[in-house]
NUSENU-350781 format. One record per residue (C-alpha): x, y, z; residue number from 0. Coordinates in nm, 4 decimals, always signed. Example, Ala and Ser with C-alpha at 12.3 -4.5 7.8 and 13.67 -1.06 7.14 Angstrom:
+----------+----------+----------+-----+
|       xx |       yy |       zz | pos |
+----------+----------+----------+-----+
|  +1.2300 |  -0.4500 |  +0.7800 |   0 |
|  +1.3670 |  -0.1060 |  +0.7140 |   1 |
+----------+----------+----------+-----+
END
This chain:
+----------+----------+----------+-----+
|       xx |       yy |       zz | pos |
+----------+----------+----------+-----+
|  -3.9937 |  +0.0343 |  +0.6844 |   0 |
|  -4.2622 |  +0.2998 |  +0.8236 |   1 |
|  -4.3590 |  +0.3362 |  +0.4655 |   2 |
|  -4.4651 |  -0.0188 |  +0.4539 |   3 |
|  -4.6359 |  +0.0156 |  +0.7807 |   4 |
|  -4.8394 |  +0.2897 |  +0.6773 |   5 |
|  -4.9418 |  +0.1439 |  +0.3664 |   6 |
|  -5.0230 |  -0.1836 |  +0.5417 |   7 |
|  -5.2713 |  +0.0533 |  +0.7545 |   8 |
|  -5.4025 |  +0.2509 |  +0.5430 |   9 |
|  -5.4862 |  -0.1332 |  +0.3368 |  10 |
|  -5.6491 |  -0.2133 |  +0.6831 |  11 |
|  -5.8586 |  +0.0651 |  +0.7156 |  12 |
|  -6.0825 |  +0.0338 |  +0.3560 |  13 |
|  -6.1441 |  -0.2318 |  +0.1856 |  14 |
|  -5.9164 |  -0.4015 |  -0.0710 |  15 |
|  -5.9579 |  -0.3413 |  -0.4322 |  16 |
|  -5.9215 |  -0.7120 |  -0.5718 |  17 |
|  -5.8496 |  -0.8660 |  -0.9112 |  18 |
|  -5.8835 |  -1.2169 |  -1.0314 |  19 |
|  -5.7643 |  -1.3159 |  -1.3701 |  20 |
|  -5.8876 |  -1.6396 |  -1.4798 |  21 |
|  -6.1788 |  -1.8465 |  -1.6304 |  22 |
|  -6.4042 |  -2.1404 |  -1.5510 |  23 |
|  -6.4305 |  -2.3502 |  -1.2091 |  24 |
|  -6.0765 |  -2.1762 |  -1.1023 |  25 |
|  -6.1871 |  -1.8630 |  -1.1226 |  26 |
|  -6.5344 |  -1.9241 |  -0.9372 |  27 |
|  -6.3166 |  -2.0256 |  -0.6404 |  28 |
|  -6.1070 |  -1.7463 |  -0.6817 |  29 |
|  -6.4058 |  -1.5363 |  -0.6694 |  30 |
|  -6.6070 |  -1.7286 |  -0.3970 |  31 |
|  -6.2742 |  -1.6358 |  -0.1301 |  32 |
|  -6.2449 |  -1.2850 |  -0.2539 |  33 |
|  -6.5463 |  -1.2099 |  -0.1865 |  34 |
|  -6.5162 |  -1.2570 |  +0.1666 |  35 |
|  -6.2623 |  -1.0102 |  +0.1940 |  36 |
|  -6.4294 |  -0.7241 |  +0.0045 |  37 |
|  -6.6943 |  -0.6169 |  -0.2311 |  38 |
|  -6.4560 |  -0.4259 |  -0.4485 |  39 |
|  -6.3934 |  -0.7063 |  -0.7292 |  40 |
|  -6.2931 |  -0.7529 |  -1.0826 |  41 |
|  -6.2596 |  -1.0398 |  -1.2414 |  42 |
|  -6.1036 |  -1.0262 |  -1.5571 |  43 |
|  -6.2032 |  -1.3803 |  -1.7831 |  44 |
|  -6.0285 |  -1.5675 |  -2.0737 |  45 |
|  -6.2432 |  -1.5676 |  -2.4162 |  46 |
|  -6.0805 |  -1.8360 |  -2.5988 |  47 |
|  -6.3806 |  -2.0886 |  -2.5149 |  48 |
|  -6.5214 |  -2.2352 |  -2.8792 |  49 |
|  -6.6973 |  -2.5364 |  -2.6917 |  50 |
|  -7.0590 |  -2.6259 |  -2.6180 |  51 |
|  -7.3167 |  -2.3435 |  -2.5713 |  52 |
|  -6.9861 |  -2.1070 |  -2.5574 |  53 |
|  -6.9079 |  -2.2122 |  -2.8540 |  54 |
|  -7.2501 |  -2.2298 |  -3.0431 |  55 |
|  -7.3141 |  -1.8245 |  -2.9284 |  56 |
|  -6.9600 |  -1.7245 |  -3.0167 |  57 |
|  -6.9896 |  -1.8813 |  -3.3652 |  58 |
|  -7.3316 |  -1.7514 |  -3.4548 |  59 |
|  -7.2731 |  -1.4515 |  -3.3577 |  60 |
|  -6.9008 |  -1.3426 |  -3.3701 |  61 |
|  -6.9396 |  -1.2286 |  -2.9867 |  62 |
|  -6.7023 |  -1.3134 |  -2.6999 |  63 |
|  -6.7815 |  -1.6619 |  -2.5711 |  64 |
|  -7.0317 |  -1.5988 |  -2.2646 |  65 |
|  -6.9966 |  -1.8976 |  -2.0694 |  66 |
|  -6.7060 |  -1.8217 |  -1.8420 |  67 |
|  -6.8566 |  -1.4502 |  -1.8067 |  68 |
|  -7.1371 |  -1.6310 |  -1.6980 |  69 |
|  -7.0086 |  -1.7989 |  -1.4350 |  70 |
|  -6.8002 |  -1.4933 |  -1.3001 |  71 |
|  -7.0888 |  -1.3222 |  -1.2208 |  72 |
|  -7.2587 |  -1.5938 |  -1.0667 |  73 |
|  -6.9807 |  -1.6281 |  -0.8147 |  74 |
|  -7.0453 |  -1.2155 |  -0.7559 |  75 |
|  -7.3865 |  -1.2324 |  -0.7034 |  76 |
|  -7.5957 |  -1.0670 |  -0.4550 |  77 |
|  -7.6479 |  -1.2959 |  -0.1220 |  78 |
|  -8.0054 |  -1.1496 |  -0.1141 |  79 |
|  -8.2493 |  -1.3574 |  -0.2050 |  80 |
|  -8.3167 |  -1.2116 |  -0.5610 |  81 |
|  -7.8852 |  -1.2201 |  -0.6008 |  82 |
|  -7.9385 |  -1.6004 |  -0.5049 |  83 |
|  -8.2515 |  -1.6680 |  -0.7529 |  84 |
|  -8.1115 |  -1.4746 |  -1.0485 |  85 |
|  -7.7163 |  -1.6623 |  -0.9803 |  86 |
|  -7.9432 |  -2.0126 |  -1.0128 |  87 |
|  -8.1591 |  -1.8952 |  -1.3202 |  88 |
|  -7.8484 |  -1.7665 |  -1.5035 |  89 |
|  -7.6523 |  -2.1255 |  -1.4090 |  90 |
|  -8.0148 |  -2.3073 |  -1.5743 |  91 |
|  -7.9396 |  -2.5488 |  -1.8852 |  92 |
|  -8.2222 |  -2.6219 |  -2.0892 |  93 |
|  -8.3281 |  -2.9009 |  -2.1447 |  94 |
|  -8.5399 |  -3.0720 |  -2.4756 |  95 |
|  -8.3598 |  -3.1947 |  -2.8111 |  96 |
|  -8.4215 |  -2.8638 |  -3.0178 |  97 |
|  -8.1851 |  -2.5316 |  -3.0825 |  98 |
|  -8.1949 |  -2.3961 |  -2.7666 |  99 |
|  -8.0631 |  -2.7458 |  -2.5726 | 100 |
|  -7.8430 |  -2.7280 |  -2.3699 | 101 |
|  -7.7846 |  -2.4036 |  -2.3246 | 102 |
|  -7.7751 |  -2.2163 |  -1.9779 | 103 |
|  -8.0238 |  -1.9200 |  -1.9308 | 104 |
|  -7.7337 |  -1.6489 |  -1.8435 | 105 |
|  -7.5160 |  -1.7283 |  -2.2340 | 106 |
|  -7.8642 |  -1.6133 |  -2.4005 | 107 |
|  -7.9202 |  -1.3391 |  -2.1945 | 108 |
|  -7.5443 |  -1.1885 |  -2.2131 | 109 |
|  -7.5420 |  -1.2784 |  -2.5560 | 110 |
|  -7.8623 |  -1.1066 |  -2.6590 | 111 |
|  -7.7300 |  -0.7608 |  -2.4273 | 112 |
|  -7.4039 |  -0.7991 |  -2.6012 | 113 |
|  -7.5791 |  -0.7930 |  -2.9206 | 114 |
|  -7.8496 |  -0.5131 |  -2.8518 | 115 |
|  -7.5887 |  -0.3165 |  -2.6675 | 116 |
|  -7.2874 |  -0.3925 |  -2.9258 | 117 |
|  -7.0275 |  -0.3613 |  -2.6188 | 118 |
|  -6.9837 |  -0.6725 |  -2.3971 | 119 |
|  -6.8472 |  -0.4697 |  -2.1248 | 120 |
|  -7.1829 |  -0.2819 |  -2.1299 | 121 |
|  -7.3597 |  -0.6014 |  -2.1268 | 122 |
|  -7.1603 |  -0.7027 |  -1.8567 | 123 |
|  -7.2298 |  -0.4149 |  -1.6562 | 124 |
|  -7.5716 |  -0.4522 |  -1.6926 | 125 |
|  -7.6573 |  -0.7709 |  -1.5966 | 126 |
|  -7.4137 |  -0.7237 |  -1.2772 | 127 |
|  -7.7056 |  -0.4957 |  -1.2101 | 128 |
|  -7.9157 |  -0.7486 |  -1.2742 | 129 |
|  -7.8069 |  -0.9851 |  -1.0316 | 130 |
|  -7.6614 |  -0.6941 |  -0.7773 | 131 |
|  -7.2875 |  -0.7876 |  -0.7680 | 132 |
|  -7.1529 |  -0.4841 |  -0.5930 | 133 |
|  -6.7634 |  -0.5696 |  -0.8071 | 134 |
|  -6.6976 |  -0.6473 |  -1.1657 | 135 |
|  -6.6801 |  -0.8653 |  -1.4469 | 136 |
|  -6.4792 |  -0.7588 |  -1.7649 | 137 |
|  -6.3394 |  -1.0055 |  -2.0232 | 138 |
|  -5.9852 |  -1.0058 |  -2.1043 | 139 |
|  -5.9989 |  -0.8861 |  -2.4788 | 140 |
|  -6.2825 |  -0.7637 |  -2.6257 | 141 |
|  -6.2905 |  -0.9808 |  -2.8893 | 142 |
|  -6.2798 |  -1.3372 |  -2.9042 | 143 |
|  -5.9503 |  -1.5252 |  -2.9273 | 144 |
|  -5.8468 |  -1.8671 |  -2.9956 | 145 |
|  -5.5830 |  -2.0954 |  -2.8725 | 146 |
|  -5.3147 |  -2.2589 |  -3.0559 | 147 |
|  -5.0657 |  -2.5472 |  -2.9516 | 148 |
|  -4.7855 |  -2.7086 |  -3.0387 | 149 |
|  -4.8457 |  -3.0681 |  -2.9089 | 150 |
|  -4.5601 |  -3.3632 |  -2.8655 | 151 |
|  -4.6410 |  -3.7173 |  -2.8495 | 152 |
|  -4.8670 |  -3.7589 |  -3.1636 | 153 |
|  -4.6426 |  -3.8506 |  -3.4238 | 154 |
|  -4.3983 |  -4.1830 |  -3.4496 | 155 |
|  -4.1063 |  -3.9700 |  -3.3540 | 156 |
|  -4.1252 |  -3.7527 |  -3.0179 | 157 |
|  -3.9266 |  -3.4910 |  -3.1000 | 158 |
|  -4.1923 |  -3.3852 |  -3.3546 | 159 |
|  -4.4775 |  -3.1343 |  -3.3031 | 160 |
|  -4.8111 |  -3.1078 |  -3.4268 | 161 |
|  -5.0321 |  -2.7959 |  -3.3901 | 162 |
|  -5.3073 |  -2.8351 |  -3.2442 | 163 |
|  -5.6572 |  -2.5217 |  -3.2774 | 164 |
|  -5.8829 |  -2.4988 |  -3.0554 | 165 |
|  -5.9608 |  -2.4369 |  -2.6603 | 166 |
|  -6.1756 |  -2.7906 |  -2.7148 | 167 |
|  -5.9123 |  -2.9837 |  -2.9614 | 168 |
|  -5.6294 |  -2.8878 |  -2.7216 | 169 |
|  -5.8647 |  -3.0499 |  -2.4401 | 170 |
|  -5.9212 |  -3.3951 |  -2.5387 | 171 |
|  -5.5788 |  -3.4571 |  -2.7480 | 172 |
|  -5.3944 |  -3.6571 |  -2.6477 | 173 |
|  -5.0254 |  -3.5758 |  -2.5969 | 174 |
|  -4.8147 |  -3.3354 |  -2.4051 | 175 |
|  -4.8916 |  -2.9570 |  -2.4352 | 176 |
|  -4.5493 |  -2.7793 |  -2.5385 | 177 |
|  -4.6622 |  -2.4276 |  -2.5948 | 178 |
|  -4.9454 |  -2.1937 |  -2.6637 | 179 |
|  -5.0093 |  -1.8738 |  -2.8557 | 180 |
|  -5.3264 |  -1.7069 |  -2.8931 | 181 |
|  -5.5089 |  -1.6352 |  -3.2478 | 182 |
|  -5.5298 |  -1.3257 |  -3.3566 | 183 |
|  -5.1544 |  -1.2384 |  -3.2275 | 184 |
|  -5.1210 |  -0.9274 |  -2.9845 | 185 |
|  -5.5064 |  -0.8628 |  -2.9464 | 186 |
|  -5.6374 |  -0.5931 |  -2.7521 | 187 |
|  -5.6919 |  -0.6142 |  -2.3682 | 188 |
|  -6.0005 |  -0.4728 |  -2.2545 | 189 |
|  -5.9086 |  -0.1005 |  -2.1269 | 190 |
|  -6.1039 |  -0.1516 |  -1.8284 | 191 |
|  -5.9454 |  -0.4089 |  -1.7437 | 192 |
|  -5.6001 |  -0.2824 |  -1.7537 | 193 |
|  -5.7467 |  +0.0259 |  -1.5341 | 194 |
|  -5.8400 |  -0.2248 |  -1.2727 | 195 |
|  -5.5715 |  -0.3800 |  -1.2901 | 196 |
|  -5.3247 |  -0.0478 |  -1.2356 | 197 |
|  -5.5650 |  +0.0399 |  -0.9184 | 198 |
|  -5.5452 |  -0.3005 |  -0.7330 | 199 |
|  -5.4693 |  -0.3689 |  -0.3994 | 200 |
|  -5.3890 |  -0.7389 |  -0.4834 | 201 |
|  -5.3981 |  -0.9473 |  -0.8075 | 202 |
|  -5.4287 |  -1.2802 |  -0.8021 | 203 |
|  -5.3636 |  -1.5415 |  -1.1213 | 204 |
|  -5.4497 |  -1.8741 |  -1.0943 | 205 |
|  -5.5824 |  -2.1526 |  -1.0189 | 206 |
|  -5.8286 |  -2.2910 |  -1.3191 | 207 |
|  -5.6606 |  -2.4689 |  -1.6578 | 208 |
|  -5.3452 |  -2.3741 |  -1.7169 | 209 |
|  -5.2396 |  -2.3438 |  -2.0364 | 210 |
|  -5.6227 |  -2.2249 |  -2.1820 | 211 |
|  -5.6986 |  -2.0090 |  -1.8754 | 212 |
|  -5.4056 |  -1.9195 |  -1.6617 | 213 |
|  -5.1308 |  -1.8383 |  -1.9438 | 214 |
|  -5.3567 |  -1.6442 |  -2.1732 | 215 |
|  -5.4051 |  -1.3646 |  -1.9755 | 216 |
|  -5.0148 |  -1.3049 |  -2.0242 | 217 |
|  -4.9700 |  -1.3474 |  -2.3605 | 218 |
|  -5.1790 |  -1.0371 |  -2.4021 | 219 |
|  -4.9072 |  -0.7780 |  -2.4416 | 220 |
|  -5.1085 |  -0.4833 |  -2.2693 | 221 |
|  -5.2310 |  -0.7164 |  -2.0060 | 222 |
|  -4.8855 |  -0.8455 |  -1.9468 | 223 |
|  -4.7599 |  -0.4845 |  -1.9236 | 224 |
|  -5.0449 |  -0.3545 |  -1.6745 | 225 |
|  -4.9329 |  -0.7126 |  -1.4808 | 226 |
|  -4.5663 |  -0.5839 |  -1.4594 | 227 |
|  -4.6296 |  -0.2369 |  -1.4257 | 228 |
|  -4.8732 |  -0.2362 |  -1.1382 | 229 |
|  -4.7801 |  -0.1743 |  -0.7496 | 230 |
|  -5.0811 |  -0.4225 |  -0.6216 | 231 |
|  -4.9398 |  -0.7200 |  -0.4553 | 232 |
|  -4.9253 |  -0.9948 |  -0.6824 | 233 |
|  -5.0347 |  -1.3915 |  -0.6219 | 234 |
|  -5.0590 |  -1.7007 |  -0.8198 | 235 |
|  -5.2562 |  -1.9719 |  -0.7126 | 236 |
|  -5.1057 |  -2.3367 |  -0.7877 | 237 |
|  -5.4339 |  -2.5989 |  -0.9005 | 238 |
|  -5.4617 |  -2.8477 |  -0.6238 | 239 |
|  -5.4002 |  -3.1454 |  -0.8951 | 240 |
|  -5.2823 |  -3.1845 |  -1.2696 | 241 |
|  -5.5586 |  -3.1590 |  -1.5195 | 242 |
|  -5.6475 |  -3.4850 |  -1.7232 | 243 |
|  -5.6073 |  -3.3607 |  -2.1044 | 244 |
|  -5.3665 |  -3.0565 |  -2.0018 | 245 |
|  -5.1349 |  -3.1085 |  -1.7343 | 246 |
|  -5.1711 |  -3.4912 |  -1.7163 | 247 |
|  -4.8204 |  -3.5833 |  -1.5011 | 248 |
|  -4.7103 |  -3.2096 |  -1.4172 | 249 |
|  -4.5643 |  -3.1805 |  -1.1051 | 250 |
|  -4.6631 |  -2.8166 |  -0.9117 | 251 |
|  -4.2806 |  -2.7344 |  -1.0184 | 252 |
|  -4.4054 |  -2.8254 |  -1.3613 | 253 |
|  -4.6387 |  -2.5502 |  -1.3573 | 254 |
|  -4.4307 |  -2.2778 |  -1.2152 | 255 |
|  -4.1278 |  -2.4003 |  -1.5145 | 256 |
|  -4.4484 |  -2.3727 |  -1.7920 | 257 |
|  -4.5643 |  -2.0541 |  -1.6926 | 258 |
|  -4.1903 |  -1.8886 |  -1.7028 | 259 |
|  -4.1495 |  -2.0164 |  -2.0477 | 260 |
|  -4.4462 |  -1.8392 |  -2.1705 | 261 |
|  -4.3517 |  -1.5051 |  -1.9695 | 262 |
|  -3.9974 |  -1.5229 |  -1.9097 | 263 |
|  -4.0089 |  -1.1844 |  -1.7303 | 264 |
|  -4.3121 |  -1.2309 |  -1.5108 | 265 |
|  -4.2699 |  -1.1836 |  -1.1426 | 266 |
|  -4.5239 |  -1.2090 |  -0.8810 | 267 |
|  -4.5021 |  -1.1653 |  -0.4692 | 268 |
|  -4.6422 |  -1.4813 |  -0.4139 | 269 |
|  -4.7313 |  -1.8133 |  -0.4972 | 270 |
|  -4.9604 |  -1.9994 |  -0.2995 | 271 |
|  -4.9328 |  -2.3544 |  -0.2663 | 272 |
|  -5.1486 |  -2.6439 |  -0.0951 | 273 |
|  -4.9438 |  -2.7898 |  +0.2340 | 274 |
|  -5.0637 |  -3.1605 |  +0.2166 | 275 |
|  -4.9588 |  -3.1816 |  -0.1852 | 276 |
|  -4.5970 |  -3.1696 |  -0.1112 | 277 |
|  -4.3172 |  -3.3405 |  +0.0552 | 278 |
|  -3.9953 |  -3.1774 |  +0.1707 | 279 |
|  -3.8467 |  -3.2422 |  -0.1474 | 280 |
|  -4.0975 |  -3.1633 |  -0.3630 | 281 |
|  -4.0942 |  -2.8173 |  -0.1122 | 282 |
|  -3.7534 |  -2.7120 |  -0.1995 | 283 |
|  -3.8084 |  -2.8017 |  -0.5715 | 284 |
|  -4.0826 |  -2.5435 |  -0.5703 | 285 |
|  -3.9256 |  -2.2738 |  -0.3513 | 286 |
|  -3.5779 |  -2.2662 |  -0.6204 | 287 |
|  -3.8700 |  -2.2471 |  -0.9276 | 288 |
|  -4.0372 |  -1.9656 |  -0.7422 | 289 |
|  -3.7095 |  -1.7639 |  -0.8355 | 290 |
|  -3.8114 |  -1.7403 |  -1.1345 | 291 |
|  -4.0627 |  -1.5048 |  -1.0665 | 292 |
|  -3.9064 |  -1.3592 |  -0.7477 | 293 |
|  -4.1724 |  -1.4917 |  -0.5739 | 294 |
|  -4.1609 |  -1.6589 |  -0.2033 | 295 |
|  -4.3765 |  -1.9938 |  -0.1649 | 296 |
|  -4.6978 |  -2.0113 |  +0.0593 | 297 |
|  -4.7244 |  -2.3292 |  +0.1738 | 298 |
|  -5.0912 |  -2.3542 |  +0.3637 | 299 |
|  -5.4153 |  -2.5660 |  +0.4006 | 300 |
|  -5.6481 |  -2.4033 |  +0.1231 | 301 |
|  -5.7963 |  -2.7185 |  +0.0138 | 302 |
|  -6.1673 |  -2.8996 |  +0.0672 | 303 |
|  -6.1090 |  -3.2551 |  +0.2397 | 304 |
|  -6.0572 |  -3.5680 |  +0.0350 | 305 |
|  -6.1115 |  -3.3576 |  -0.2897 | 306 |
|  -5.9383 |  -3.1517 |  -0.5238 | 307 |
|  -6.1688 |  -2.8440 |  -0.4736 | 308 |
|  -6.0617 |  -2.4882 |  -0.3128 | 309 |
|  -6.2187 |  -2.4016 |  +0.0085 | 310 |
|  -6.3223 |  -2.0570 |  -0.0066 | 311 |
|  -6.2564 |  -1.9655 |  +0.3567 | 312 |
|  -5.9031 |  -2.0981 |  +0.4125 | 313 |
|  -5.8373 |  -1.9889 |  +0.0385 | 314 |
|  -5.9486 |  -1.5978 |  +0.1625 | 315 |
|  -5.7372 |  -1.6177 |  +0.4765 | 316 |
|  -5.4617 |  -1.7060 |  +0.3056 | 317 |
|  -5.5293 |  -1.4067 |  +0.0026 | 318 |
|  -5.5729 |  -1.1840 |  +0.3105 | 319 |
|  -5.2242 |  -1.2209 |  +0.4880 | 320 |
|  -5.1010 |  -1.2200 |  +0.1208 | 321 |
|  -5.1823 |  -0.8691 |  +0.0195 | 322 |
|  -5.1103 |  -0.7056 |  +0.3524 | 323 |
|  -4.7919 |  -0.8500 |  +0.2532 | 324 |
|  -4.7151 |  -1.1078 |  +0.5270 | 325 |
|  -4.4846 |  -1.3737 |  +0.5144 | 326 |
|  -4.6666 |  -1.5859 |  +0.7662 | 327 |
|  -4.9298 |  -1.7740 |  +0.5509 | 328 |
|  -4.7933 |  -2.1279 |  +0.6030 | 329 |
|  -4.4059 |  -2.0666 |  +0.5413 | 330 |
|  -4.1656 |  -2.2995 |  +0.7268 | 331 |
|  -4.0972 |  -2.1821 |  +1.1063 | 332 |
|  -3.7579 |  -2.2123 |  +1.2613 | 333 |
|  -3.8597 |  -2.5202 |  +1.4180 | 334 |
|  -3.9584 |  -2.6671 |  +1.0374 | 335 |
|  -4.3097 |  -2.6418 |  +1.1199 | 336 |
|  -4.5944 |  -2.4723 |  +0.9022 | 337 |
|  -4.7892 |  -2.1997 |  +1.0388 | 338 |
|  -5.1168 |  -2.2675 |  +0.9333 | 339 |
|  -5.2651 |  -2.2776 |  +1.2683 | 340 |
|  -5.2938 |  -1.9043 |  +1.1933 | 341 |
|  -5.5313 |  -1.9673 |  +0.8349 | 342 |
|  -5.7248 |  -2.1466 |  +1.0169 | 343 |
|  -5.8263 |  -1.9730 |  +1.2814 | 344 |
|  -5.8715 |  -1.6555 |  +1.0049 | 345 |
|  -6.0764 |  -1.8850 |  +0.7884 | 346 |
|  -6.3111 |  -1.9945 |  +1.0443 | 347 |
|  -6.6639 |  -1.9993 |  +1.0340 | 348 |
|  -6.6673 |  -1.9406 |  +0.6736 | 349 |
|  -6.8424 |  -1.6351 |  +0.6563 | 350 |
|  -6.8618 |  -1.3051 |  +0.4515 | 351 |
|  -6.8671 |  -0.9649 |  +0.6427 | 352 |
|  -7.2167 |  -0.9262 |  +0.6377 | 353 |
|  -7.2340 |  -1.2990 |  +0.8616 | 354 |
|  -7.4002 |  -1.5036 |  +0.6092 | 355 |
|  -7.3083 |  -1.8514 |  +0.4979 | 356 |
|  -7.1517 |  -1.8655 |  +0.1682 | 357 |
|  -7.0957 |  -2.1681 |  -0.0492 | 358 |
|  -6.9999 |  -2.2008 |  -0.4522 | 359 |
|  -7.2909 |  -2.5185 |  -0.5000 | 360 |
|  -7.4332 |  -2.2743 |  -0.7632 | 361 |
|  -7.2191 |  -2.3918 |  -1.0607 | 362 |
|  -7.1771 |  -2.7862 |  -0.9881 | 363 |
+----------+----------+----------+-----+
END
């Protein structure tokens, strides 16, 4: 017991070392609440993407697809007012009809350091100067990867699968997602990223597209090991709806069941769970799938009103109690209540520790 407390104070006393595994808009609110907690961050991004700009860059030029990078370090960047001008150049599409349509600013500049610098970690690193981010951005594998699924619900008889390529194809077939592997098998994880990863404080999973940017990062069998293997507190963030094209119909139980199939072994410390998207039954569904994992449920008000957006205050509160290790964060009170008075009196104001207002418009 004095153990714990002594860790817990010692956790107090510096600031947390973070890591968010994830890609796209899910990781950007990841991101958006860590910061508020710390400048130590490393996010660690899925490179399956073969779609749009992403996809044009990775296919020209055999690189790791950019765009989720992209927006990584746009959720990092400096709150100065060069951070703030470089984060909105980097997020810039062009415009016209011609090659270079439709691309944002940051995939040609990260693609052109990538290729000049023949190291996208490197590249990484150096436009994080660029735009001042004081944490990290690393992808996942060093090379890119691409998804695979088997896919139900295509053929006349619905016990049949059909395999389905492609982060893109898998998005806008229709059908139920049964599984996914990645292509090449058992690729490399980025070594930084597995150092990170074996220094955290807290790693958190989650939220952001399930099966092409949640599950990937544990069907890397490095990653997967660091995952298991590390002492950080662990957390996975539930998405505050299903995902049309994806998880079309999943309940949050849904989720938890998916995720064990793909990493039957995978434990975390907590899973954290928006209080207004379930019912008392739906509550104890989700608190017997949490065994799977060994996990206990956070039940808690993390969301944006009237939409399905994370708010990146109440979203660091609750990542705060979490890796101190509390049991508090919106769990069920002897009286059957939910104490998420406390989140929100941690999450308010909405501000980092340096006082200024922080939002995530950058990306929308």
């Amino acid at each position: 017991m004095s153990s714990d407390i002594d860790q817990n104070s010692q956790l107090a006393r510096r600031e947390p070392r973070i890591v968010a595994l994830g890609g796209g808009h899910g990781l950007y609110a990841t991101l958006s609440a860590a910061r508020r907690l710390t400048h130590d961050i490393t996010a660690v991004v899925t490179v399956s993407d073969d779609g749009g700009s992403s996809g044009r860059i990775r296919s020209e030029l055999g690189i790791v697809p950019p765009g989720d990078l992209r927006m990584a370090l746009a959720a990092l960047a400096s709150d100065s007012p060069r951070g703030r001008m470089w984060a909105s150049a980097i997020q810039h599409r062009l415009g016209g009809s011609g090659g270079l349509a439709g691309h944002p600013i940051g995939n040609l500049i990260l693609a052109g350091l990538t290729d000049m610098l023949a190291d996208p970690v490197s590249a990484l690193d150096e436009m994080g100067r660029m735009l001042g981010i004081t944490g990290r951005v690393l992808p996942m594998c060093p090379i890119p990867l691409q998804i695979e699924a088997d896919v139900s619900g295509l053929e006349s008889d619905p016990r049949m699968s059909r395999v389905i390529r492609g982060q893109v194809a898998l998005a806008t077939t229709p059908g139920k997602v049964r599984r996914v592997r990645l292509h090449p098998g058992n690729p490399p994880a980025t070594r930084q990223a597995i150092d990170a990863i074996m220094a955290a404080d807290l790693v958190v999973l989650g939220p952001g597209s399930w099966f092409t940017s949640v599950i990937p990062h544990v069907l890397v069998p490095e990653l997967f090991a660091a995952l298991q293997q590390t002492q950080a507190r662990k957390a996975l963030i539930l998405n505050l709806a299903p995902e049309p094209g994806e998880t079309a119909g999943f309940s949050a139980e849904r989720h938890l069941h998916v995720l064990s199939q793909h990493a039957p072994e995978f434990g975390v410390h907590d899973i954290v769970v928006e209080s207004a998207s379930a019912d008392d039954t739906e509550r104890d569904h989700l608190t017997r799938a949490a065994a799977l994992f060994n996990a206990q449920v956070q039940f808690a008000d993390v969301s944006r009103p009237g939409t399905h957006l994370h708010d990146p205050a109440k979203l660091a509160a609750v990542l705060d109690r979490v890796r101190m290790g509390s049991a508090a964060v919106g769990t069920r009170t002897a009286a059957g209540t939910d104490a998420e008075s406390t989140v929100r009196l941690a999450a308010g104001g909405g501000r980092t520790q340096h006082g200024s207002q922080r939002g995530d418009a950058t990306w929308r």
